[in-house]
N, C-alpha and C positions, 0 to 999 in steps of 0.2 A: 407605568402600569404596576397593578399590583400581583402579589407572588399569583393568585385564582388567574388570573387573565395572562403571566406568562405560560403559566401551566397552560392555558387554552389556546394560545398562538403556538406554542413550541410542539404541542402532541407530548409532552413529559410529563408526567404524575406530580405532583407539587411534593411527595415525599422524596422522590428522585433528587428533585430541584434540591431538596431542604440538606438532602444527602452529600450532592457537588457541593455545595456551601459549605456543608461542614468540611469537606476535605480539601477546599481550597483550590477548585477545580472553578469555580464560581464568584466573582469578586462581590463584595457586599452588597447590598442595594442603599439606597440612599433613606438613612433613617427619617421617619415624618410621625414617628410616635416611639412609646417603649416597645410595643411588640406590635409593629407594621412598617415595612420597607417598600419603597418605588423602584423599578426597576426599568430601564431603560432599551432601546435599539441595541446596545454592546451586549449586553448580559442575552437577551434573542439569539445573535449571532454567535455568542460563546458556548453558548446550550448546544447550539446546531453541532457545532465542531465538536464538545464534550462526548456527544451521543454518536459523532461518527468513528472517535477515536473508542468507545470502552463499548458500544452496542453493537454496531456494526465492525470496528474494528480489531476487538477483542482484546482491545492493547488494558495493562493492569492498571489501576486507580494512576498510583504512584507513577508509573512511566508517561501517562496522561497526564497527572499534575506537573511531571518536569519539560513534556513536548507544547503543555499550551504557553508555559512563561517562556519557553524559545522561540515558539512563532512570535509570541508578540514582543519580540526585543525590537523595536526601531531601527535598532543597527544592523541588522540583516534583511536583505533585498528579499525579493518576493520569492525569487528565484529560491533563496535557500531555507525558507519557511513553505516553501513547499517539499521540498528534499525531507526535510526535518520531519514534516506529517508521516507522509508517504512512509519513508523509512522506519517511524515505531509501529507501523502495522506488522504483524509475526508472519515468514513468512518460511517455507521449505521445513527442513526434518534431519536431525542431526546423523552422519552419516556413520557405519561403523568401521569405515574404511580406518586403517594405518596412518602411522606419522609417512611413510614411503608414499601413499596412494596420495594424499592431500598436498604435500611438496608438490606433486608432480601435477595435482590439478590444478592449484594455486598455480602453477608456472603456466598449464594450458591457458588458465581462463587470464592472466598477462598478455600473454601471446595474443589470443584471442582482440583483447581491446585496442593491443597495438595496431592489429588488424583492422581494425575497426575504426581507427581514431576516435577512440571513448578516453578522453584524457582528462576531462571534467571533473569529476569525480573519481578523488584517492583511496576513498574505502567504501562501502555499505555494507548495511545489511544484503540487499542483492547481492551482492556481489560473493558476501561466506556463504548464502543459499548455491549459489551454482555451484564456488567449489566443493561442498559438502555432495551434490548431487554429479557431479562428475568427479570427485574421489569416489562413490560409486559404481559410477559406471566398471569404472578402472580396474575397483574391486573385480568384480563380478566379468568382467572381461566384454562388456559390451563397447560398440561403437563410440567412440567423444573423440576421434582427432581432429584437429583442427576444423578440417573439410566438410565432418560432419557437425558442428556446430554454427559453421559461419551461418547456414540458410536460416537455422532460429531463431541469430543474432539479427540478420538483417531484417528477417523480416518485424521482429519487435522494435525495431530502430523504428520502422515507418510508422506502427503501433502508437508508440510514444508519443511521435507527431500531431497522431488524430486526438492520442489524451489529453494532450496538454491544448489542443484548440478546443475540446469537448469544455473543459477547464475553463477556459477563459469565456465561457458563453456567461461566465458567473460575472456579474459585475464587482462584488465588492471581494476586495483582498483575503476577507476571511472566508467568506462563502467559497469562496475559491481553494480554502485549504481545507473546508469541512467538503468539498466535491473530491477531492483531491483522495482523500481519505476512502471516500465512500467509494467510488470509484473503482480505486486499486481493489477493493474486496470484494464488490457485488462484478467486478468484470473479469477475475478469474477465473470462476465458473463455467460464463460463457465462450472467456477463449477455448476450455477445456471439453464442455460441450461441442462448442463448433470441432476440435480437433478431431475429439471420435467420431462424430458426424462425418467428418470428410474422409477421415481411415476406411469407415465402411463401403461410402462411394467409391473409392479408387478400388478399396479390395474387389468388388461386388463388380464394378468394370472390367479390372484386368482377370479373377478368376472366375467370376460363376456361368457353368459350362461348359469350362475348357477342360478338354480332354488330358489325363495324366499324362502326362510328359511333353505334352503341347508348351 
């Protein structure tokens, strides 16, 4: 196909297109004159992933041109080309907590996996967002022991579950890591939606109209 008719399959602007090119986010097209290139099924599929990692994802040019040459290493299983997407998506908020408060959450959130038998995976991105957000808590003197983090562990444990079959509804390997991408960002929202949602019912159950000191 030519660059008019990827622009039309893809939903991307042919300047967009002409943009990933230049930045090497896009591999060539196959030359068929001086100034006209073919383009293929791969370059489709790479556009899809491109626009999930830097539109929806938010992730910078350059971090996007290092995560798409990692997915497409061969030598990594599918499994860790999708770790690799997932994980350049930005995610939580740098904590103001101490080197004391992050020691001690870093140790929780260990403890925690131990718990959990999460041995998979030695480092992420997830993984400095929660201790950044339970060095937090810690700060500020809120709830994080263990007890009270297992229930939002486990239940994102089953979470993951339903992601990764959502995931696989994709047939081809990459549509799978451009869902993968899109996924982790457009279904934040609505876990966070659903949670206040459900604060309000429980509040609205257990207090409205119950007498003070009831």
């Amino acid at each position: 196909m030519r660059l008019a008719e990827l622009s039309e399959r893809s939903g991307i602007p042919t300047a967009t297109i002409k943009y990933y090119l230049r930045e090497r986010l896009l591999p060539p097209g196959e030359r068929v004159s001086a100034t006209q290139a073919e383009y293929g099924e791969e370059h489709l599929r790479r556009l899809g992933l491109a626009r999930a990692l830097i539109q929806v994802g938010r992730v910078p040019v350059a971090t996007a041109r290092d995560v798409l040459s990692a997915i497409e290493d061969e030598g990594l299983d599918q499994g860790s080309r999708l770790s690799t997407a997932v994980e350049a998506v930005p995610g939580g908020r740098p904590s103001t907590a101490g080197p004391k408060e992050r020691e001690a959450a870093r140790s929780r959130v260990a403890e925690l996996r131990e718990r959990l038998g999460w041995q998979q995976v030695t480092t992420s991105c997830g993984q400095e967002a929660l201790v950044e957000a339970v060095a937090t808590l810690m700060q500020l003197g809120y709830p994080c022991a263990l007890e009270d983090l297992l229930p939002y562990a486990r239940l994102t444990g089953e979470l993951a579950v339903h992601d990764v079959d959502m995931i696989e509804r994709f047939a081809a390997p990459t549509t799978q890591l451009e869902a993968a991408v899109a996924l982790t960002v457009l279904y934040e929202p609505v876990l966070l939606g659903l949670r206040r949602m459900a604060h309000a019912e429980e509040s609205t159950r257990r207090y409205s109209g119950a007498p003070d000191g009831a």
